[in-house]
C-alpha positions as CSV (number, residue, x, y, z in Angstrom):
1,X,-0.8,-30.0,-3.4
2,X,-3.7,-27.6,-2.1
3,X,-5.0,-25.0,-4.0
4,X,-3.6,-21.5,-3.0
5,X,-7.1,-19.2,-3.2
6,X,-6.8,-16.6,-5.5
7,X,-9.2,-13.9,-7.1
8,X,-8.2,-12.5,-10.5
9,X,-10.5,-9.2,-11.7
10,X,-9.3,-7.5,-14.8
11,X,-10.5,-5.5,-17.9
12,X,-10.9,-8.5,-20.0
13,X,-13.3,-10.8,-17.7
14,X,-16.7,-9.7,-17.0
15,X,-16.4,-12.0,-13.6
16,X,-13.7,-12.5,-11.2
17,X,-11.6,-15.4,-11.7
18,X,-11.6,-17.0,-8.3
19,X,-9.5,-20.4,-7.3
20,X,-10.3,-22.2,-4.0
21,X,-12.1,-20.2,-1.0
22,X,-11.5,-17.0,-2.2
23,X,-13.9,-14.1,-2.3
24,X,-13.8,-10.4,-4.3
25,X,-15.9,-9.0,-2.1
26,X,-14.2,-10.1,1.8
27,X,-11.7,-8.3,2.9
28,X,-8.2,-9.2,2.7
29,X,-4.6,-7.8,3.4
30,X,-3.3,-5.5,0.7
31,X,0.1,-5.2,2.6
32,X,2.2,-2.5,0.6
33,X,-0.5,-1.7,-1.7
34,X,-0.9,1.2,1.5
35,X,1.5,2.9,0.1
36,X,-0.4,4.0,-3.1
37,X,-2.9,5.6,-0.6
38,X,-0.4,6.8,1.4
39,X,1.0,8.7,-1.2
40,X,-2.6,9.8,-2.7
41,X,-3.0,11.0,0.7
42,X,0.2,13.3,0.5
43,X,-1.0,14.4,-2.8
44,X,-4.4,15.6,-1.7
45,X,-3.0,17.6,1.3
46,X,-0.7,19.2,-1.1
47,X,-3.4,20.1,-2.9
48,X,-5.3,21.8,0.0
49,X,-2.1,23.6,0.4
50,X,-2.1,22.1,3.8
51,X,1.9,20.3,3.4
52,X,4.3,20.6,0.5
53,X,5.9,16.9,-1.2
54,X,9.2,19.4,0.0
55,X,8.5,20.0,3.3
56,X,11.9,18.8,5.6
57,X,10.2,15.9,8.1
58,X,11.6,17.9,11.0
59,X,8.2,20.6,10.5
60,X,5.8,17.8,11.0
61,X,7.9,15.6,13.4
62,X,10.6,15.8,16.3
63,X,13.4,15.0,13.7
64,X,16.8,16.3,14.4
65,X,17.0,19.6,12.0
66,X,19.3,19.2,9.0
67,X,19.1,15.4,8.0
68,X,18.1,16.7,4.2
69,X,15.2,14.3,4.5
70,X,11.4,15.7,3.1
71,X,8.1,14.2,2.3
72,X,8.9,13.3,-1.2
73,X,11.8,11.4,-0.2
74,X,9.8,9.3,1.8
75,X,7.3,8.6,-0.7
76,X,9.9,8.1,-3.4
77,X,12.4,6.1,-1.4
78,X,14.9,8.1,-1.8
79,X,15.7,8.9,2.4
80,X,18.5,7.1,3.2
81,X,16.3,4.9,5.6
82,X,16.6,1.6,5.8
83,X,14.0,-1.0,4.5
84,X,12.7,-2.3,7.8
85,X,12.8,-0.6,11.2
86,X,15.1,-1.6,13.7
87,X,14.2,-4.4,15.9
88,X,11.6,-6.4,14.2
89,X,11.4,-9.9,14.1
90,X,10.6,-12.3,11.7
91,X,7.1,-14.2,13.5
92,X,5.4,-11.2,13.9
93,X,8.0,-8.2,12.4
94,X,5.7,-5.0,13.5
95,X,4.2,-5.9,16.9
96,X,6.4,-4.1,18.7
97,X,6.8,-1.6,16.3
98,X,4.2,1.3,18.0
99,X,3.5,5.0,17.6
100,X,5.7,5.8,20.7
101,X,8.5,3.9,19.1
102,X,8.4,5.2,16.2
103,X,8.5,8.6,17.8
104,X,12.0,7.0,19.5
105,X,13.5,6.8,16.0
106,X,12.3,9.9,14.3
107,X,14.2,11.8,17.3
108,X,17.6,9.7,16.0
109,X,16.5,9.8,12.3
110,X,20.3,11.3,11.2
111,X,21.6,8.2,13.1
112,X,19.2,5.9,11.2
113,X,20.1,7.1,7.8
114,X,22.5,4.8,5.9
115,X,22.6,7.1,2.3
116,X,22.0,10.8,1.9
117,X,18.6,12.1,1.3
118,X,18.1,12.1,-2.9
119,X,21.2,9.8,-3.5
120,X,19.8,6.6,-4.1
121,X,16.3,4.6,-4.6
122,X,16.2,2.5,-1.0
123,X,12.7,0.5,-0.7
124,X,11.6,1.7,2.8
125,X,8.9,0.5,4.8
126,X,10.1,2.6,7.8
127,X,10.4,5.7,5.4
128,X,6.4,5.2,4.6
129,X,5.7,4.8,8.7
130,X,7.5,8.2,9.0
131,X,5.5,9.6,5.8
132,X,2.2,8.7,7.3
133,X,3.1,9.9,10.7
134,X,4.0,13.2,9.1
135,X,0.9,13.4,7.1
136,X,-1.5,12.6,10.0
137,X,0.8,15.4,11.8
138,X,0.3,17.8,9.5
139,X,-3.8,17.1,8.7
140,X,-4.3,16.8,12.4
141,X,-6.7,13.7,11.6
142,X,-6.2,9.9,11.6
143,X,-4.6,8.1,9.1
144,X,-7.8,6.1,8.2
145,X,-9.7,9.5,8.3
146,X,-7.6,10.9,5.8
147,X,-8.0,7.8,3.7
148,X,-11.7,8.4,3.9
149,X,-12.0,12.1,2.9
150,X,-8.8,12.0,0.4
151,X,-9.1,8.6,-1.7
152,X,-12.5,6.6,-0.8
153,X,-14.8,9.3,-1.0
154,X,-13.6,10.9,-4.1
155,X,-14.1,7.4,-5.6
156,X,-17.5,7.0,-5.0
157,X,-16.2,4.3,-2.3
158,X,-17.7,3.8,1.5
159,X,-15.7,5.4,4.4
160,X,-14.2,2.1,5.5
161,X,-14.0,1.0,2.2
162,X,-10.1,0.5,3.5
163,X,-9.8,-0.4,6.6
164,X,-6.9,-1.0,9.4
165,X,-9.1,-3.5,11.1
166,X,-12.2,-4.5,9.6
167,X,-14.5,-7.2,11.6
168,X,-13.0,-10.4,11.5
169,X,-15.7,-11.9,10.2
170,X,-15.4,-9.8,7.0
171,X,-11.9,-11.1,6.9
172,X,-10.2,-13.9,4.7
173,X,-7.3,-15.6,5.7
174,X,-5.4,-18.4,4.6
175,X,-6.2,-21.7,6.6
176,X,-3.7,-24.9,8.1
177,X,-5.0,-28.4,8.5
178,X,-8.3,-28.8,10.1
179,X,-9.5,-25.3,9.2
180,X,-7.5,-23.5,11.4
181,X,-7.1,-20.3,10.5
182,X,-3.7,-18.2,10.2
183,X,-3.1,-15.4,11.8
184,X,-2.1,-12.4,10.2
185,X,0.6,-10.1,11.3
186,X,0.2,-7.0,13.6
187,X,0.4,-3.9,11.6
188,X,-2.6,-1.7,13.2
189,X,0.3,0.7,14.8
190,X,3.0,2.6,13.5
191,X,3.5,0.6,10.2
192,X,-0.1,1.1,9.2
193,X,1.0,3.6,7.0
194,X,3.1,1.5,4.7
195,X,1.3,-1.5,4.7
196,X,-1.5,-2.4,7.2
197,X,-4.8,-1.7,5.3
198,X,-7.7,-4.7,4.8
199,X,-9.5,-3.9,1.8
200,X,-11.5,-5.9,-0.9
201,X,-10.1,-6.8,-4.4
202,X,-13.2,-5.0,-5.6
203,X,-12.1,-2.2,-4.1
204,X,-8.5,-2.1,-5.2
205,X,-10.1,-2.7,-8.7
206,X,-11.6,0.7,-7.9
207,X,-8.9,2.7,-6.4
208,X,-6.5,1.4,-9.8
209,X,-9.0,2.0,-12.4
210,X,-10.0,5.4,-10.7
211,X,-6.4,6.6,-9.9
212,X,-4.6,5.0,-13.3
213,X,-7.1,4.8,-15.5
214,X,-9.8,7.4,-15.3
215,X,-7.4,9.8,-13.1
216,X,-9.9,10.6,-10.8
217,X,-7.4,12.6,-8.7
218,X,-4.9,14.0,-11.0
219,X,-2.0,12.1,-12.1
220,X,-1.1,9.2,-10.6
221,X,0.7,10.2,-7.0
222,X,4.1,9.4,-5.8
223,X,4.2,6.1,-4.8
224,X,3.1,3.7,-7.7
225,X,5.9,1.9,-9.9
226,X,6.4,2.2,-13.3
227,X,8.0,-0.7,-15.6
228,X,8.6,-1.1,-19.5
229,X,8.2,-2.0,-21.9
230,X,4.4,-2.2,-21.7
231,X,4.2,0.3,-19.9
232,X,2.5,-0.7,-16.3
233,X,1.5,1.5,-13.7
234,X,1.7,-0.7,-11.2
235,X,2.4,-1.7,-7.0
236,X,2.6,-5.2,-5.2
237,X,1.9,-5.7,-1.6
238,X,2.7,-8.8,0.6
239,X,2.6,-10.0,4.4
240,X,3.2,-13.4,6.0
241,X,-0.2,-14.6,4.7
242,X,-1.0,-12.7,1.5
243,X,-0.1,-11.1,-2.0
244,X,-1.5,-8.5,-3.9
245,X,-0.4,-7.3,-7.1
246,X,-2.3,-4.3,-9.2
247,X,-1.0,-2.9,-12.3
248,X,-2.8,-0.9,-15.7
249,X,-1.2,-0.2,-19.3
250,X,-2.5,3.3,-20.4
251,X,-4.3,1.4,-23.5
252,X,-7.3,0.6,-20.5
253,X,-6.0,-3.0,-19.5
254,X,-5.6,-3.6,-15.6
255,X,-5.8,-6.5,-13.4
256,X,-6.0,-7.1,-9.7
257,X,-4.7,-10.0,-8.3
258,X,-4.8,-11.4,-4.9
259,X,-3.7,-14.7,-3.1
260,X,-3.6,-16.1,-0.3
261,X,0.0,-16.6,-0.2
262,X,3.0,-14.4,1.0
263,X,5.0,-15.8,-2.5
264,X,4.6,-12.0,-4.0
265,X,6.4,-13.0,-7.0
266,X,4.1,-15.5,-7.9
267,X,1.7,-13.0,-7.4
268,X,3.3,-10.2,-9.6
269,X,4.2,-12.8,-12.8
270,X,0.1,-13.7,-12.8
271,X,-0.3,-9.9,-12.8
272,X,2.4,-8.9,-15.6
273,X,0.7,-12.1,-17.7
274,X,-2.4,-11.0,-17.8
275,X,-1.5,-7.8,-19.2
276,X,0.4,-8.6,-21.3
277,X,-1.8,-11.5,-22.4
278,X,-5.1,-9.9,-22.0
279,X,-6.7,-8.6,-25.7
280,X,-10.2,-7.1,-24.6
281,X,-11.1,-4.5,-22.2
282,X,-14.1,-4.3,-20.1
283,X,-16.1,-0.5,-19.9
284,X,-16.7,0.4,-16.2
């Protein structure tokens, strides 16, 4: 059985705990890790007093008036949309899914609804394509702009620190026989938002210890999970070819962990061990 590559970073190793060809410092896919910048993004505009958490979508975007459905719903998964958009597929889910069709459904979003707005927790990767498209609406600037001024700089991190498409020769991907490597899934477009960003475990070590931890930015936005008993602040990300899972106890432990596999629960039971496991923590 091969080796799935993995990179482990946490408070109680000095160094990265790395299994086959993996690297801390390539980039990799973070899949809906996104969302925790998404929703730091949301929380910095608020902020600037440029949007309000409360605005209805229908002020950012063409959505039908009425459908109940703001910002903080989005973020919070609590809009009545459905997990996926319509029409994807299972090879390559969001390559058709692009800006102008996402437009298409924001102009039916009362159609797309299947609970009312605030009545239930729904996990929505559409609702987070809407979010961003709002945000970048409302900011009038890209969404990878936005991640630049609102989270990487304020972090002391590089401007494409996260990136939707980083060179591919800063990339690392999972390989078949003979070397050949995988290729990931299209997510540059309209689902960027929700889970398309390349980043590199390094850097999510910085974006959890700054946003959990040291609370660079406030309290942590909308958008991370929380789970008992430990407590862990926490999110997972996955796509066809890669996990992610980051998580921190208020006590100073956090781990990053990423593979080179799409098996996210794998991914998050390494994560929640470590935690709970780990005895030390390292000082920044």
């Amino acid at each position: 059985m091969r080796t799935v590559p993995a990179c482990i970073l946490g408070s109680a190793d000095e160094t990265p705990i790395v299994t086959g060809a993996h690297d801390p410092d390539t980039y990799v896919e973070i899949g809906s890790f996104t969302k925790v910048i998404t929703g730091t993004v949301l929380q910095q505009l608020a902020e600037r007093g440029v949007l309000t958490p409360d605005d209805p979508v229908e002020r950012w975007l063409g959505a039908p008036p009425g459908t109940g459905v703001t910002l903080r719903h989005l973020a919070e998964h609590t809009s009545g949309l459905p997990r996926l958009p319509p029409g994807t597929s299972r090879r390559d889910p969001y390559r058709s899914f692009t800006d102008d069709r996402l437009r298409d459904l924001v102009a039916r979003l009362d159609l797309l609804t299947v609970d009312a707005a605030g009545q239930r927790e729904e996990y929505s990767n559409l609702g987070y394509a809407v979010l961003g498209a709002a945000l970048v609406a409302a900011a009038g600037q890209k969404y990878e702009e936005l991640v630049a001024e609102l989270v990487s700089a304020p972090l002391g991190l590089p401007p494409h620190a996260m990136s939707a498409a980083p060179p591919k020769q800063s990339r690392l991907l999972p390989t078949r026989w003979f070397g050949r490597t995988v290729n990931p899934w299209t997510m540059t477009g309209a689902i960027l938002p929700a889970g398309g960003l390349w980043a590199t475990p390094r850097t999510l070590a910085r974006v959890l210890t700054g946003l959990v931890l040291e609370r660079s930015l406030g309290d942590p936005a909308l958008g991370w999970q929380r789970t008992g008993p430990l407590p862990v602040i926490w999110h997972n990300g996955a796509t066809g070819t890669a996990s992610v899972f980051a998580g921190a106890v208020p006590d100073g432990r956090w781990t990053v962990v990423h593979r080179l596999s799409g098996d996210s629960d794998e991914t998050d039971r390494v994560g929640l061990e470590y935690l709970r496991t780990a005895k030390t923590q390292r000082k920044e």
